[in-house]
RODO-2510 file (C-alpha; in nm, 4 decimals, decimal comma):
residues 367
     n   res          X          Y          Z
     1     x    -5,2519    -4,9598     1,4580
     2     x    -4,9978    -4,8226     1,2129
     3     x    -4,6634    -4,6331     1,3880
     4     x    -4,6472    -4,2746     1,2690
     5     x    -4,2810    -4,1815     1,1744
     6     x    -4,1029    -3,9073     1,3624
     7     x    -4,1282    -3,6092     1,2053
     8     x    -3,7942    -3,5134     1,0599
     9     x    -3,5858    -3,1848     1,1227
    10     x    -3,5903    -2,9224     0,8777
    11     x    -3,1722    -2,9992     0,8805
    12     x    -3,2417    -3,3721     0,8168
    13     x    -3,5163    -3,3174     0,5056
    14     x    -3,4103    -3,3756     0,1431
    15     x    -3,3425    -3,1078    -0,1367
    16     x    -3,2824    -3,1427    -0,4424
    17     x    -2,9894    -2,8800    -0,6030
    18     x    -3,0171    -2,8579    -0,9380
    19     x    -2,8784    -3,2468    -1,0400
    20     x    -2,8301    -3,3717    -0,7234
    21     x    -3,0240    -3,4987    -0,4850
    22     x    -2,9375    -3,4136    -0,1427
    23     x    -3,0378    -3,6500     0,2034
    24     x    -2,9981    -3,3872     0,4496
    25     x    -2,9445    -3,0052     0,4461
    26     x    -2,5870    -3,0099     0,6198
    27     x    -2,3217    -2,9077     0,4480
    28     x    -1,9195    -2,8977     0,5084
    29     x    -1,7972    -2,5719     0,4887
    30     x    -1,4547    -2,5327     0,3187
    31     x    -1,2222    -2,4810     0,5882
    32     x    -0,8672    -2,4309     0,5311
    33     x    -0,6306    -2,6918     0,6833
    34     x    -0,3052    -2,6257     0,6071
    35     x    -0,2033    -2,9931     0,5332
    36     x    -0,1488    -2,9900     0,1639
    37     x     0,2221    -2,9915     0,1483
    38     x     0,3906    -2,7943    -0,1321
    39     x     0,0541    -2,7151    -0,2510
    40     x    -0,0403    -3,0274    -0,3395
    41     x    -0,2905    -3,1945    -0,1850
    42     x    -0,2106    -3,5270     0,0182
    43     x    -0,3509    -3,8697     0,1049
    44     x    -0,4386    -3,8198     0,4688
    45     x    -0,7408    -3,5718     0,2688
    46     x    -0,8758    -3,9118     0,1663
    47     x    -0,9717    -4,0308     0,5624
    48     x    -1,0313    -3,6253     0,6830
    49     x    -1,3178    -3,5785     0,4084
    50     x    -1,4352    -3,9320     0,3483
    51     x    -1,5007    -3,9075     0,7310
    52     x    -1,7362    -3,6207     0,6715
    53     x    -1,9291    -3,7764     0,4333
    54     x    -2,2657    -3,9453     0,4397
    55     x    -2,4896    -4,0622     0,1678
    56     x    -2,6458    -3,7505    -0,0324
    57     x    -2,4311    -3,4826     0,1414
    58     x    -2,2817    -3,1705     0,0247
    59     x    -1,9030    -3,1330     0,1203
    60     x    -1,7238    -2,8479     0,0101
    61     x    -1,3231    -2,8399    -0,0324
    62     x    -1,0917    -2,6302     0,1115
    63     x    -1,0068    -2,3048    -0,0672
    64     x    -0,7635    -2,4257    -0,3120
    65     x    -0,5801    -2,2075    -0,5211
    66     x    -0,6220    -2,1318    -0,8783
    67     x    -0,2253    -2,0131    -0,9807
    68     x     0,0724    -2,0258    -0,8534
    69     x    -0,0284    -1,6196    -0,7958
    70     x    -0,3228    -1,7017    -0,5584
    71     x    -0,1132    -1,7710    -0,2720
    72     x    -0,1099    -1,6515     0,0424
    73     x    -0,1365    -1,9382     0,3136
    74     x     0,0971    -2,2064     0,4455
    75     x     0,0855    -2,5659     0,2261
    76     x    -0,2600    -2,4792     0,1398
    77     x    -0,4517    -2,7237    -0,1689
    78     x    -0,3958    -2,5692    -0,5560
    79     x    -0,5482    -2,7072    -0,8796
    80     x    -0,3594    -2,5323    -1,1212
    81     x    -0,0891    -2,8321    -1,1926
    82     x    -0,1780    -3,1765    -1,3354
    83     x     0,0076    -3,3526    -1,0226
    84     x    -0,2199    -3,1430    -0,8261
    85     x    -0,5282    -3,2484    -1,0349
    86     x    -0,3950    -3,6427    -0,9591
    87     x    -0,3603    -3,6098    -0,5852
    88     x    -0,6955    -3,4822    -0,6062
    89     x    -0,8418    -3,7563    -0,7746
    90     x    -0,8414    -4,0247    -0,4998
    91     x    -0,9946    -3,7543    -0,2400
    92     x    -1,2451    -3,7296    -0,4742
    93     x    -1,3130    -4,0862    -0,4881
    94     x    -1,3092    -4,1792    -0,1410
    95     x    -1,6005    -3,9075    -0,1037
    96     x    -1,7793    -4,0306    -0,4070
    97     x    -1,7861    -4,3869    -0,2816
    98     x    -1,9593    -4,3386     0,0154
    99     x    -2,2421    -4,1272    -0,1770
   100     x    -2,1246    -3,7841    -0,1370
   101     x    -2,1326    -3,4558    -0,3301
   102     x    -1,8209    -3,2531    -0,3654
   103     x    -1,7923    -2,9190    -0,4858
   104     x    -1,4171    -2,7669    -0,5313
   105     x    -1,3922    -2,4279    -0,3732
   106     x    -1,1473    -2,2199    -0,6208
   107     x    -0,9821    -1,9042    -0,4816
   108     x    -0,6901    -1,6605    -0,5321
   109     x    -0,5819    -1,4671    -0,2364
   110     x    -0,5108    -1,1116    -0,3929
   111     x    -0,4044    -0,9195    -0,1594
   112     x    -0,3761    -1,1289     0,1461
   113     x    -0,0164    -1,2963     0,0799
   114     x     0,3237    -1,1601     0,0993
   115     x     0,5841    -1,1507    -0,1735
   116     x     0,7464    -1,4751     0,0358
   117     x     0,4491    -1,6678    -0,1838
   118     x     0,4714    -1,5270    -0,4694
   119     x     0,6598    -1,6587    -0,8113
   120     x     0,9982    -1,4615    -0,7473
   121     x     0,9140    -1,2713    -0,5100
   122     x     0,6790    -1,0482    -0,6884
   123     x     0,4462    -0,8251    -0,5396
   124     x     0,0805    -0,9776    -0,4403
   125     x    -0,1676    -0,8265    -0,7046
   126     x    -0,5226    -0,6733    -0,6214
   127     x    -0,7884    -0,4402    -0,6785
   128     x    -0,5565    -0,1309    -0,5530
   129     x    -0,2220    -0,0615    -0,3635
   130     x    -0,4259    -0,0747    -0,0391
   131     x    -0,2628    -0,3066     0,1769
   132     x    -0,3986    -0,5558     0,4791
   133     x    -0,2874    -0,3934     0,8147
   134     x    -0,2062    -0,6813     1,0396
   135     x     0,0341    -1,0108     1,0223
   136     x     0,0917    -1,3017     0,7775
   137     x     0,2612    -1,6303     0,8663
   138     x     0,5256    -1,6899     0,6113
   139     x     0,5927    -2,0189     0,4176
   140     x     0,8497    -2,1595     0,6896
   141     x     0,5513    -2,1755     0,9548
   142     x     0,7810    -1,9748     1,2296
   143     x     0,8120    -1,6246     1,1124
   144     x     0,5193    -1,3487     1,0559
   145     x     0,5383    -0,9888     0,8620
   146     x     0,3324    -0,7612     0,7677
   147     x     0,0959    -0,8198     0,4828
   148     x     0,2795    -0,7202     0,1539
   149     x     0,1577    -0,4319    -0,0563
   150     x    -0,0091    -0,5300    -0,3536
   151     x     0,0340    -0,4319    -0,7106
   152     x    -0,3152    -0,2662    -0,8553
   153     x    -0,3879    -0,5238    -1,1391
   154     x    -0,3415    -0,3770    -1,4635
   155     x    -0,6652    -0,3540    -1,7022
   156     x    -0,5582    -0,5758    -1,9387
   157     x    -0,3947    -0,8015    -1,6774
   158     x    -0,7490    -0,9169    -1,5520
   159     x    -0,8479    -1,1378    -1,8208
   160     x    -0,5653    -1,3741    -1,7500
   161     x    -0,6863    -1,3674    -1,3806
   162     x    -1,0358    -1,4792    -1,5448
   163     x    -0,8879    -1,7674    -1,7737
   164     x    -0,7054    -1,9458    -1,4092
   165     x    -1,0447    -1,9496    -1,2705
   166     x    -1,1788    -2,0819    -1,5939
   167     x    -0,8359    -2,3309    -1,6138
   168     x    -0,9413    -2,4483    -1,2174
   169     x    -1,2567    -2,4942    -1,2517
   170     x    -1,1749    -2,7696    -1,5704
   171     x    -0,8902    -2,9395    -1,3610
   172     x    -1,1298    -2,9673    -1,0875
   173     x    -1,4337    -3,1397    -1,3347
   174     x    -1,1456    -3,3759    -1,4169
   175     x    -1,0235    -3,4569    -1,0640
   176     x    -1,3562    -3,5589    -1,0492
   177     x    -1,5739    -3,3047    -0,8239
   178     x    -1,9238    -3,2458    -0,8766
   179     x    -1,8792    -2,8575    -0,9598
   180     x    -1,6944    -2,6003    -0,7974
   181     x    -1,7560    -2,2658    -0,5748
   182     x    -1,6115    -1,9600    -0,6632
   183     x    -1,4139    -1,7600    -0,3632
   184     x    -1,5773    -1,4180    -0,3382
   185     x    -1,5638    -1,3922     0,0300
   186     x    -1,3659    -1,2902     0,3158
   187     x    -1,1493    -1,0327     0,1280
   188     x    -0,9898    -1,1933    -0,1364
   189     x    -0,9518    -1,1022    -0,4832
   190     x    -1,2957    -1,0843    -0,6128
   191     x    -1,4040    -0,9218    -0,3005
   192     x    -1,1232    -0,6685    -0,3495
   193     x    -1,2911    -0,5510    -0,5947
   194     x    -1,6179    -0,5817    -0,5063
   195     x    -1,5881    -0,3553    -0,1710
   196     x    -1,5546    -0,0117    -0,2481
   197     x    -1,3290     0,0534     0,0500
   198     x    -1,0086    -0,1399    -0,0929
   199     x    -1,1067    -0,0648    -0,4798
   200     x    -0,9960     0,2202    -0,5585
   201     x    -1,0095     0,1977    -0,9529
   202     x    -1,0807     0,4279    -1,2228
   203     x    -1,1220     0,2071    -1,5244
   204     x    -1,4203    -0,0354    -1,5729
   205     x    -1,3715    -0,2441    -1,2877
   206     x    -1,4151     0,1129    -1,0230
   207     x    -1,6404     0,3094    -0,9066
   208     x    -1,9697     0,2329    -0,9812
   209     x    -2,1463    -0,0919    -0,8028
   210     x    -2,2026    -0,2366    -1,1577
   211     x    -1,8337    -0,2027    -1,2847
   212     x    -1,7065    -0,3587    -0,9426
   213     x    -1,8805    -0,6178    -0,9898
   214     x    -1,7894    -0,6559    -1,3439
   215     x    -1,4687    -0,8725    -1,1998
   216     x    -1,6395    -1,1516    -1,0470
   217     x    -1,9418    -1,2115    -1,2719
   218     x    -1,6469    -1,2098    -1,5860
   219     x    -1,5387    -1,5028    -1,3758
   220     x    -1,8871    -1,6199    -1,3291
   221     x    -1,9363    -1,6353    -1,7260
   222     x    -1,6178    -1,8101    -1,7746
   223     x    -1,6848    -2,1057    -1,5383
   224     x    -2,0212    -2,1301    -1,6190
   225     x    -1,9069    -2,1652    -2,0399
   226     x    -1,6544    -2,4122    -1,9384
   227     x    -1,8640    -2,6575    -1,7009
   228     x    -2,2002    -2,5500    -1,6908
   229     x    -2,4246    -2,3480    -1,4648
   230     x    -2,5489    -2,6476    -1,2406
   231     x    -2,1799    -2,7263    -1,1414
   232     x    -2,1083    -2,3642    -1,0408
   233     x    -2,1733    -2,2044    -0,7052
   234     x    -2,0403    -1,8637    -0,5371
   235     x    -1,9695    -1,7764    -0,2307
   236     x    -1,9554    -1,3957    -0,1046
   237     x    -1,9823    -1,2295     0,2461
   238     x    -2,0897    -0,8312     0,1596
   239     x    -2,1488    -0,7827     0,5091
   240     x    -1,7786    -0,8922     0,6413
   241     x    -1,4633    -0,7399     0,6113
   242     x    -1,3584    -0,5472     0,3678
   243     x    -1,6064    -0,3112     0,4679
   244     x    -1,8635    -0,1624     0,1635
   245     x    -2,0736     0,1588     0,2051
   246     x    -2,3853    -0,0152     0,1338
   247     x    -2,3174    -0,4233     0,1833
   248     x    -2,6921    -0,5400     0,1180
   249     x    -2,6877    -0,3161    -0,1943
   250     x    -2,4049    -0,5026    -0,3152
   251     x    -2,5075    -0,8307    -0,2199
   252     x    -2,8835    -0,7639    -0,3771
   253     x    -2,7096    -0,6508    -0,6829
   254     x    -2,4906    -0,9816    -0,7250
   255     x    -2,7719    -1,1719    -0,6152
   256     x    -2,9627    -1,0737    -0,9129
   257     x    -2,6954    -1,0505    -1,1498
   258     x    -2,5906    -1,3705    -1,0664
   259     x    -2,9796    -1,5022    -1,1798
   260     x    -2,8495    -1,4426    -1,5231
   261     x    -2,6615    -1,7445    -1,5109
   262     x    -2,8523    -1,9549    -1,3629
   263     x    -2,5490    -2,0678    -1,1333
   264     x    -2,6340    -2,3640    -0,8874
   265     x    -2,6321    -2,2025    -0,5696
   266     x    -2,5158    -1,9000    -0,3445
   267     x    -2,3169    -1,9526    -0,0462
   268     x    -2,3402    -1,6046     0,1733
   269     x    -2,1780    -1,5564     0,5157
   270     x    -2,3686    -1,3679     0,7556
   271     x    -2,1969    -1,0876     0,9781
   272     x    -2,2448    -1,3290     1,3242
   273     x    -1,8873    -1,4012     1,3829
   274     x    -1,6441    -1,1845     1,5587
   275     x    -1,2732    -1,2357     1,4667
   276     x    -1,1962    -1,4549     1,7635
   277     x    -1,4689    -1,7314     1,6534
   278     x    -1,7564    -1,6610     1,8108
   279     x    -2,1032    -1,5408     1,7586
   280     x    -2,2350    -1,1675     1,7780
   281     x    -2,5883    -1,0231     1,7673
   282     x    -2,6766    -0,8775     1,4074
   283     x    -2,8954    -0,6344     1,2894
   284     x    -2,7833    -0,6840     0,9231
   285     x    -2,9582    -0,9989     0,7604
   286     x    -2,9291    -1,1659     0,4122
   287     x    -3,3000    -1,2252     0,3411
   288     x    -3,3365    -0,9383     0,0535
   289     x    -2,9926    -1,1042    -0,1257
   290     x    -3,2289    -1,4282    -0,0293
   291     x    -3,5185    -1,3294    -0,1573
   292     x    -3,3742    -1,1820    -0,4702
   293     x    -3,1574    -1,4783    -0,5608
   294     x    -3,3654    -1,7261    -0,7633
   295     x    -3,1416    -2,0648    -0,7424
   296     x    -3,0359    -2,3055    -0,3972
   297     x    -2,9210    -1,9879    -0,1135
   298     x    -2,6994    -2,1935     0,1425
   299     x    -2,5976    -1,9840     0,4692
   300     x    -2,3136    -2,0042     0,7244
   301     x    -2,1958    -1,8234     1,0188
   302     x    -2,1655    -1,9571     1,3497
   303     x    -2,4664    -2,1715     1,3162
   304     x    -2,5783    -2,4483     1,5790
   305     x    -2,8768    -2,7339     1,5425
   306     x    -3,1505    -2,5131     1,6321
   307     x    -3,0277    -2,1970     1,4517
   308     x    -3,0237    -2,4746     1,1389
   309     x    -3,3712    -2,5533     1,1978
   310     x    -3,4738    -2,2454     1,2231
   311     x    -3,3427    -2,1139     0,9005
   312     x    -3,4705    -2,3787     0,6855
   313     x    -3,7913    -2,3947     0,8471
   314     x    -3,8523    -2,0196     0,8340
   315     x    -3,7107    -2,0436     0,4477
   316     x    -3,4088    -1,8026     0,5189
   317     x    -3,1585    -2,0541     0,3722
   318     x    -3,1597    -2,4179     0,2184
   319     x    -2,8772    -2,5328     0,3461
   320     x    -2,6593    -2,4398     0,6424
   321     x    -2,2888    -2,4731     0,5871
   322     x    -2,0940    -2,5883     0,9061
   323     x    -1,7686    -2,5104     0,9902
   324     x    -1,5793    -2,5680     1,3044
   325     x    -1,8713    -2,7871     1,3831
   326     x    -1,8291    -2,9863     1,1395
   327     x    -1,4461    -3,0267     1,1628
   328     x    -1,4721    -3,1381     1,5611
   329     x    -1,7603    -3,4164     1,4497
   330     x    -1,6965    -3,5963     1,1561
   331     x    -2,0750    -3,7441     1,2046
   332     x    -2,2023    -3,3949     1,2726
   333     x    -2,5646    -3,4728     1,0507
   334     x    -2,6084    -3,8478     1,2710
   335     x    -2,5218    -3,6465     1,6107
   336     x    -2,7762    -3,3724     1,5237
   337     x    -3,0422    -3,6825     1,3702
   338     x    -2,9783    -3,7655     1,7464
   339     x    -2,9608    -3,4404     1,9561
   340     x    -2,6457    -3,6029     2,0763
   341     x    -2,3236    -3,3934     2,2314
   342     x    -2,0735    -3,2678     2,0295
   343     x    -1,7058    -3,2725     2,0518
   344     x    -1,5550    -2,9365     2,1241
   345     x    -1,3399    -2,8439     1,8724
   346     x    -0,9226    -2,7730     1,9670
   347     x    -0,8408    -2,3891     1,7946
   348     x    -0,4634    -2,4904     1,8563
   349     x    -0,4953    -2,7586     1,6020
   350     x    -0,7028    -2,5542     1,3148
   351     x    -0,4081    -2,5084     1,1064
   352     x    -0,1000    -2,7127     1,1797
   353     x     0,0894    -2,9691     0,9514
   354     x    -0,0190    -3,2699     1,1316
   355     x    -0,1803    -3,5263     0,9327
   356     x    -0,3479    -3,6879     1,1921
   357     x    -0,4075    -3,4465     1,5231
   358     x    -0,7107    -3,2288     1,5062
   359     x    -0,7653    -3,3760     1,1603
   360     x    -0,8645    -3,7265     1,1666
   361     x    -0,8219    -3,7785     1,5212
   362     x    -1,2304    -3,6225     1,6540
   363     x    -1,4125    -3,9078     1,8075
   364     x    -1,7630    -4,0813     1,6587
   365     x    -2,0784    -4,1186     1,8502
   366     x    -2,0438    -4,4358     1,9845
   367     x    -2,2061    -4,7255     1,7345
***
């Protein structure tokens, strides 16, 4: 008699994404670090991601900045310089050689920096003058101020914000990643624009749902004509902070613009995290941007093994980006393959300079 194969977990089944063929549905969310000193990303990336990957599996980079503009965190990644494109390319590699996928996840902070990052101290630019209430941690890692105001960018300013995405997304095809995802979440710049309570505009890019979206999908079009639809994904969070008056209008409305391009996939964050990390009941839901978004939908937010299952089994997402997860177990998809524990993850070490602590340092499962 003939032994039947376990059934596999929805988590653990194949997908194919556009050109790639995925082994699992677990992806790396990109998580900020904090380790790229100067800007520039470093060799101890090479262990921290190559660690993370597994044959067939989507990792996605941490935000990394697309000018010298888009600044607004301590010694976070960019990929605007060619000695920046050359410390990425080894990352790259050590991903690529054991089998993984790795899309670049471009960003530019708007808003949420302080004129201590900025080229001469200029004034952050955004949407509007609206600032962030709240604190920033400076450049020297021991002071904090209040967010900077920003400078409403000027109509005929926002095409050169467009051509640095476009400029990224090229360095990032020749550091050698896969494709890259396009920032619209969490309040930064595209998002400033995108939520009608920080855009305050009265030109094309205000007012009406169509013209503040006309921002992002400008940057949409220009990534798309410079590396092609199946490297380009988006990710956007209408349900988080900045508030909008009507989030799932705005994220149906993206979600179907965004069909026009035929981009790779759509990353959205659901509204189950609180600010301190963990997980809140939600009545708000991303099936209709689901359902009206024709290409690969991934999904994040405070997601565990079951709630993984769950969602790909029921069809509300394809993938399932993890996060802190992820970061505490480097073999997060073999430990779930297994039901085995997980590490717990240290906050205190999220974001300091160490190359090694809270970085490299989270145990395997045992061979």
């Amino acid at each position: 008699m003939s032994e039947t194969k376990p059934t596999l977990a929805p988590l653990l089944t194949p997908h194919q994404i556009g050109p790639f063929n995925l082994a699992h549905r677990v992806v790396l969310a990109p998580l900020t670090r904090q380790r790229s000193y100067n800007n520039i990303p470093q060799p101890h990336a090479i262990l921290y991601y190559s660690q993370r990957t597994t044959p067939g599996g989507l990792l996605i980079a941490e935000a990394t900045g697309i000018s010298d503009t888009a600044q607004g965190f301590v010694d976070s990644p960019g990929i605007w310089t060619r000695e920046q494109v050359e410390a990425w390319k080894p990352i790259v590699k050590g991903v690529h050689e054991k089998g993984g996928i790795f899309f670049c996840q471009i960003w530019h902070t708007g808003r949420y920096s302080h004129v201590d990052y900025q080229p001469n101290g200029q004034s952050p630019v955004s949407s509007s003058s609206k600032p962030i209430s709240g604190k920033i941690s400076l450049p020297n890692r021991k002071d904090v101020a209040d967010f900077s105001t920003p400078r409403p960018l000027k109509t005929e300013e926002i095409p050169n914000i467009v051509a640095d995405f476009r400029n990224a997304a090229r360095n990032a095809i020749d550091a050698g990643f896969d494709g890259v995802e396009i920032h619209g979440a969490h309040g930064f710049l595209p998002d400033q624009f995108m939520k009608d309570s920080v855009n305050d505009r009265t030109d094309r890019y205000g007012g009406t749902l169509e013209n503040r979206c006309r921002f992002t999908l400008e940057i949409v079009e220009a990534v798309v004509d410079e590396i092609g639809a199946e490297h380009v994904g988006i990710r956007l969070s209408p349900f988080l902070d900045p508030h909008d008056s009507n989030p799932e209008a705005l994220g149906v409305y993206m979600a179907e613009a965004l069909n026009k391009y035929n981009i790779l996939y759509a990353h959205l964050v659901e509204p189950r995290m609180d600010n301190l990390g963990g997980t809140i009941a939600s009545e708000k839901s991303l099936i209709p941007i689901r359902k009206a978004f024709k290409g690969t939908f991934l999904a994040a937010g405070g997601y565990d093994r079951d709630d993984g299952n769950k969602a790909v089994s029921s069809g509300k997402a394809d993938l399932v980006v993890y996060g802190r997860l992820f970061l505490a177990n480097p073999d997060l998809p073999k430990r779930f393959e297994l039901n085995a524990p997980l590490n717990k993850y240290d906050r205190e070490t999220f974001y300091t300079s160490d190359p090694v602590v809270g970085y490299t340092d989270y145990p395997f499962l045992e061979s």
